[in-house]
C-alpha positions in Angstrom: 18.1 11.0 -7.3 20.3 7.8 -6.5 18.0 5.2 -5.3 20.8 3.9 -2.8 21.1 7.1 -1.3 17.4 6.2 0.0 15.7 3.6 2.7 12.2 3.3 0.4 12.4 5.1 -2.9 9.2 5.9 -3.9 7.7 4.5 -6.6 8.3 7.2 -9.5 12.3 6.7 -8.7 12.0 3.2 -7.5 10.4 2.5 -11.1 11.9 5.8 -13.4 13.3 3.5 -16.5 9.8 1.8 -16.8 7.8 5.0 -16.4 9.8 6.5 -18.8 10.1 4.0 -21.5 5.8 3.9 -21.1 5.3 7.6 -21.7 7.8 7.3 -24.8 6.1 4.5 -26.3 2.4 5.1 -25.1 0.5 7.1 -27.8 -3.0 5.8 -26.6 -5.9 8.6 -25.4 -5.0 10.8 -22.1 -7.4 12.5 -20.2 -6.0 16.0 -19.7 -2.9 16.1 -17.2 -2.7 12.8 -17.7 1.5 11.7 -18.1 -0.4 8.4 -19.4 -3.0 6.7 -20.7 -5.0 4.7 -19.0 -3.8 1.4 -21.2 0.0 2.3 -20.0 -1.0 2.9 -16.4 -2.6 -0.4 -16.5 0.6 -1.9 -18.3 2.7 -0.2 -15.8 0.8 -1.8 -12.7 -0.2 -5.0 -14.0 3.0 -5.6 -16.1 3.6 -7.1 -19.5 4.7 -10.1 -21.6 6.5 -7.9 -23.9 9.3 -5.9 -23.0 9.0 -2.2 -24.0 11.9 -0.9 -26.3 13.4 2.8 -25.6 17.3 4.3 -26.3 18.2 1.0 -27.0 17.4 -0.6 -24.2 14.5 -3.2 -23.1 12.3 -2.5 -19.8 10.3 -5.9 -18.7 7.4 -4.3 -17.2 7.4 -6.0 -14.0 3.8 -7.4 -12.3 3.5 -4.9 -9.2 0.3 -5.9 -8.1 -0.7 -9.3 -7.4 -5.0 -8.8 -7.0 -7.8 -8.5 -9.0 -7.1 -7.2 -12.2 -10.5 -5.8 -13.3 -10.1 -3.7 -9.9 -7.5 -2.2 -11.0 -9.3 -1.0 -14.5 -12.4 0.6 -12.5 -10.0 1.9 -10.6 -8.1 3.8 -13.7 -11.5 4.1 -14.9 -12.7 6.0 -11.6 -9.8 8.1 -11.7 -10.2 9.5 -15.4 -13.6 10.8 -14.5 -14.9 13.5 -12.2 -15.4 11.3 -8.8 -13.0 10.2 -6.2 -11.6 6.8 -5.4 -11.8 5.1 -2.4 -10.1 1.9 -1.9 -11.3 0.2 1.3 -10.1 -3.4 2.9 -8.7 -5.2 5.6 -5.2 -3.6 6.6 -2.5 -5.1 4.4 -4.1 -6.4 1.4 -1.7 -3.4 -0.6 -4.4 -0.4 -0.6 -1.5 2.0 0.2 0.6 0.7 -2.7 -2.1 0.4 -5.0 -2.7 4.1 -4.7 1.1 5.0 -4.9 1.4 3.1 -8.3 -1.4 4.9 -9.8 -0.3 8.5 -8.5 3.3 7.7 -9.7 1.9 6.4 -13.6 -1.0 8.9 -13.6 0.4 12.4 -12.0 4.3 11.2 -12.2 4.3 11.7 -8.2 3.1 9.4 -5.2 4.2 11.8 -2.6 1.1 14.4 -2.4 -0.2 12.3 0.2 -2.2 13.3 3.2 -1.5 10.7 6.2 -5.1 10.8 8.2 -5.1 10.1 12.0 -7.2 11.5 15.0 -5.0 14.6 15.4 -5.2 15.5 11.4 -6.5 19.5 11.1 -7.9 21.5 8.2 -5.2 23.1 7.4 -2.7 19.5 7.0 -5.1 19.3 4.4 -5.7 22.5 2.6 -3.1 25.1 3.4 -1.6 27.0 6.3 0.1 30.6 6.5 3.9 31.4 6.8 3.2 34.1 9.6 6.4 35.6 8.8 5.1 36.7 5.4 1.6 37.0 6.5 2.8 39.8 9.3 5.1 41.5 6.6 3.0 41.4 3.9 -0.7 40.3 4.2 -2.7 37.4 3.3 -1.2 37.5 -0.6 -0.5 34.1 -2.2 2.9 33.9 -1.1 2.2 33.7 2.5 0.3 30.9 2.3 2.0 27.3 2.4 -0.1 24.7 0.0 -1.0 21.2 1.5 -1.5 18.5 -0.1 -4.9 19.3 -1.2 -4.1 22.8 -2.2 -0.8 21.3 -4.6 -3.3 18.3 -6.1 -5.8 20.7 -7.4 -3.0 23.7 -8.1 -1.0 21.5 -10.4 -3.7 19.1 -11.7 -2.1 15.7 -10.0 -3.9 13.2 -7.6 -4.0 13.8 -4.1 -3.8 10.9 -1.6 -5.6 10.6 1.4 -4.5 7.4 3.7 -6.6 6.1 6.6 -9.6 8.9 5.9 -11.5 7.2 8.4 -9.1 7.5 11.3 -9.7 11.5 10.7 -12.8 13.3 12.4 -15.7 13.7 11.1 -15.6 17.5 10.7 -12.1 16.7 8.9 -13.7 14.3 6.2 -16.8 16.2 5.5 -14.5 19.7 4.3 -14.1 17.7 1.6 -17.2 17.1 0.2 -17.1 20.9 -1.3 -14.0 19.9 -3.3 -15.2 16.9 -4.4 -18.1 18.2 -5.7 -17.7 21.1 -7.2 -14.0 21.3 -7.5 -12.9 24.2 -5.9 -11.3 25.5 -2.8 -12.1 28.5 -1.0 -9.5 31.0 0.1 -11.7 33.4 2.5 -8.2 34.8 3.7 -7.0 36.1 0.1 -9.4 39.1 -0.8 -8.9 38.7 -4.6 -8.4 35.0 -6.4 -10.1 33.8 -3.2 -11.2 30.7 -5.2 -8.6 27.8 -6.5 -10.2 26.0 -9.2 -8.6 22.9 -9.5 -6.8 22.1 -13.1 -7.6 18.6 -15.1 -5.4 15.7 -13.5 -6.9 16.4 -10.2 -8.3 13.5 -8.2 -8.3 11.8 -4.6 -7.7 8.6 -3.6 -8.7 7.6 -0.3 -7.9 4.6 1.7 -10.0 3.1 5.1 -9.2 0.1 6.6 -12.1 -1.7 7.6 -10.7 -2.9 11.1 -9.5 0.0 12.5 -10.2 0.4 16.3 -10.0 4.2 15.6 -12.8 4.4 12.4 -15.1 7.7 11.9 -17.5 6.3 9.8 -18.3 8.9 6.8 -20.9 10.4 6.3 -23.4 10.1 3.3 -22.6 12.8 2.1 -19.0 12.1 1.6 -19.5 8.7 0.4 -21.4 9.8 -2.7 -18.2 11.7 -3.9 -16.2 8.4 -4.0 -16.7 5.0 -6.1 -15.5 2.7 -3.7 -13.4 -0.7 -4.6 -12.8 -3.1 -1.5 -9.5 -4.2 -2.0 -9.6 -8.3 -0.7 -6.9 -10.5 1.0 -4.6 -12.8 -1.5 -7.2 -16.0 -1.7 -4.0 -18.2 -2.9 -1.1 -19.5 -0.9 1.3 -19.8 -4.0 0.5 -16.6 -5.1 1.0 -15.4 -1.0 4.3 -16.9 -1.5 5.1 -15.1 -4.6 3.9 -12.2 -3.3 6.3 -12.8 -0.2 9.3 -13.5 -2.3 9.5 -10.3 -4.4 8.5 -8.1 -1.6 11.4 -9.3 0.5 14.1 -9.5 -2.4 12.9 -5.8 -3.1 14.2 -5.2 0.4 17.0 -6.9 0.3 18.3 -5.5 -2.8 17.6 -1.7 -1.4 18.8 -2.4 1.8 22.0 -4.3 0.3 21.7 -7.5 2.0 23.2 -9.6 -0.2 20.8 -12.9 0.4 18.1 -14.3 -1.8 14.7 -15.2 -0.2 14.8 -18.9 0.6 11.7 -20.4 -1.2 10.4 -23.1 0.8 10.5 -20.9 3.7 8.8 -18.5 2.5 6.0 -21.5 1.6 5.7 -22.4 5.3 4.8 -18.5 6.1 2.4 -17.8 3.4 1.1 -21.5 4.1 0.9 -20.1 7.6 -0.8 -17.0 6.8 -2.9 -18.1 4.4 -4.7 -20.8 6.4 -4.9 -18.7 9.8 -6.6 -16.3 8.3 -8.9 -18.2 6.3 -9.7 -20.5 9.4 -9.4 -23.6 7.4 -6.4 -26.1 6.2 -5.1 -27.4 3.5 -6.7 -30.7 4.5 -9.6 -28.9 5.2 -9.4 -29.2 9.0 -11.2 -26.2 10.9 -8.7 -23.7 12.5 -9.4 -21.2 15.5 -9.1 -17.3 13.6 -6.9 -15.2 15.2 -7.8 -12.0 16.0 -4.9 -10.5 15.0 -4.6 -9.0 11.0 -2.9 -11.5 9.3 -2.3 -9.9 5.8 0.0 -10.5 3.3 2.5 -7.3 4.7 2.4 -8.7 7.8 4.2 -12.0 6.5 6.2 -9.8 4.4 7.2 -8.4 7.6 8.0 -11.5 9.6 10.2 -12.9 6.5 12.1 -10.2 5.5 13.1 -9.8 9.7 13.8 -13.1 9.7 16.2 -12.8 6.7 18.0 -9.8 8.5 18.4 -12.0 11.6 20.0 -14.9 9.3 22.1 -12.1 7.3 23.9 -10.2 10.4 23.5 -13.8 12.7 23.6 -16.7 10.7 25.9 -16.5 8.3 23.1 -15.8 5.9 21.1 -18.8 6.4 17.8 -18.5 7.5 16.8 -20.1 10.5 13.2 -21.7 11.0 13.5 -20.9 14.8 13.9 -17.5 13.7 10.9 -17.6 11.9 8.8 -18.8 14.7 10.2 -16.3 16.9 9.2 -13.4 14.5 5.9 -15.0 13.9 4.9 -14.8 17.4 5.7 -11.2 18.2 3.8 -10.3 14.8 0.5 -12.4 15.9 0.6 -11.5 19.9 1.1 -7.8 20.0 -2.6 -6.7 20.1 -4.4 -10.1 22.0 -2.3 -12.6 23.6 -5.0 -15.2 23.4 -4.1 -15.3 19.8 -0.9 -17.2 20.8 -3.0 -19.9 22.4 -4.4 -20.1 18.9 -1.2 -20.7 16.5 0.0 -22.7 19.6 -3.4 -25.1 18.6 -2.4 -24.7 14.8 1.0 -25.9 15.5 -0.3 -28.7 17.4 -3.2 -30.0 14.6 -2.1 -28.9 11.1 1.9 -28.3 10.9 2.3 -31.7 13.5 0.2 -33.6 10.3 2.3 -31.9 7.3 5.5 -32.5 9.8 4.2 -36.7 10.0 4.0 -36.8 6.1 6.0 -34.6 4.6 9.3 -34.0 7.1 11.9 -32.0 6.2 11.6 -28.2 6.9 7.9 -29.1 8.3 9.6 -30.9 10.7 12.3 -28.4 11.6 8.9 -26.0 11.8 6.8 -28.0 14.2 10.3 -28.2 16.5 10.3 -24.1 16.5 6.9 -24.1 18.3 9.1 -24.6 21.4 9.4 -20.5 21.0 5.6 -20.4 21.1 5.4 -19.2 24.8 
């Protein structure tokens, strides 16, 4: 499948020469189903120094996620044994694509996903019928319509759940069967009424821990999952970084033909990094918005801002721009949150403007579109 042909590859096409090139070179232990091991998934998200060599050509193993490493390991780790993984956090801090990189190295698929919300019902989880069939020819195997449970444990690969908590509790707690004992009932199907699920099958979960629309899981449930809390970028320059790839990722797939403008991109993480740790640079204390001010947010803001400057601005990106974007990303839950970068602009980017100038300057002059 051509990549262009698509608005977000996922990961296994976005990433197909480096997958590849691991699995020909990778000749450490698997568990069973495994298309890796869990040294090359680790390579495959965390990157490498070395390039890997395969046909005659070299794949730089790219750096995908910018966190804690050692999370990343419990989180292979978690994975290879029999319980599932749940990856918790504030929304934005990369949960999502954390758990689409290690479907895509592990299984060879990130797409057997299960997208959790108040209206999510038993059978958008296990299976449903095709009542076409199931009127012509019973409740026989090929009536019934896997979901993405059913395929994970049917073809040994992991399942993902996103935003478990945002489901019901009576929703979360069917899984605690499957879980534990690996197994799926099929009450319908009067013989092989049972799927067993094959080695390779796993779930990995994702909550976000500031969601208005949480059902906290049970006990019960919780048990089933080793959970890793997934933590905001603590680093402005790594923000930045973080920023800059993300957005020339975009670019590149949407074929905008504009590189990310560097210190811009410092101003936003700079931004974003200080907001939400309630603290500057200088370390001057700074009123928290309420609003989530994660790392994809600034992605977000930048990469709009880039479009604006690419089909407006005869692809320069414009600082007012920025500002502009900025507000409508940090107001749309609480407007008092505006009052609040409105206080920032006036305290810490006034100071960096005084000493510094430049595109500080041209910054603290946007606030004008703080209204």
């Amino acid at each position: 499948m051509e990549t262009e042909k698509l608005i977000k590859p996922p990961v296994e096409i976005r990433y197909a020469g480096e997958l590849e090139a691991l699995r020909a070179v990778d000749t450490g232990r698997r568990p069973r189903n495994w298309l890796m091991s869990p040294r090359a998934v680790r390579t495959f998200i965390l990157g490498s120094r070395e390039p890997v060599e395969y046909q005659g050509k070299s794949y730089q193993i790219q750096k995908k996620y910018f966190g804690n490493d050692a999370l990343v390991e419990r989180c292979i780790v978690t994975l290879a044994g029999n319980r599932g993984l749940m990856l918790v956090g504030e929304p934005g801090t990369a949960k999502t694509m954390l758990s689409e990189l290690l479907s895509a190295a592990i299984s060879g698929i990130s797409t057997n996903t299960i997208q959790g919300t108040a209206g999510t019902t038993e059978d958008m989880i296990k299976y449903s019928w095709n009542y076409a069939l199931l009127l012509a020819k019973g409740p026989v195997r090929e009536a019934l319509v896997p979901a993405p449970l059913y395929t994970g444990m049917e073809k040994g690969i992991m399942t993902r759940f996103e935003e478990i908590t945002r489901t019901p509790a009576e929703i979360q707690d069917s899984l605690i069967s499957v879980l534990s004992d690996k197994v799926l009932n099929v009450p319908e199907l009067e013989e092989n009424g049972f799927l067993f699920a094959k080695p390779g099958f796993n779930v990995i979960g994702t909550a976000n821990t500031r969601d208005k629309g949480v059902n906290e899981m049970s006990s019960a449930l919780k048990r089933r999952f080793n959970f890793e809390t997934v933590m905001p970028v603590r680093e402005a320059a790594l923000e930045k970084q973080i920023i800059l790839n993300e957005v020339n990722a975009l670019a590149r797939e949407a074929h905008v033909e504009m590189q990310a403008d560097e210190d811009v991109a410092e101003l936003l993480a700079s931004t974003y990094h200080e907001l939400r740790e309630g603290v500057s640079s200088h370390g001057h204390r700074i009123d928290k918005p309420s609003a989530v001010m994660s790392t994809a947010e600034a992605v977000s803001v930048y990469y709009q801002t880039m479009i604006t400057g690419y089909y407006y601005g005869d692809s320069n990106m414009s600082v007012d721009a920025l500002v502009q974007n900025l507000v409508g990303a940090v107001s749309k839950e609480n407007k008092e949150d505006l009052e609040k970068v409105k206080s920032y602009f006036n305290t810490v980017i006034r100071d960096k403007s005084n000493q510094e100038g430049g595109i500080w300057k041209e910054y603290y002059e946007a606030k004008k579109w703080l209204k």
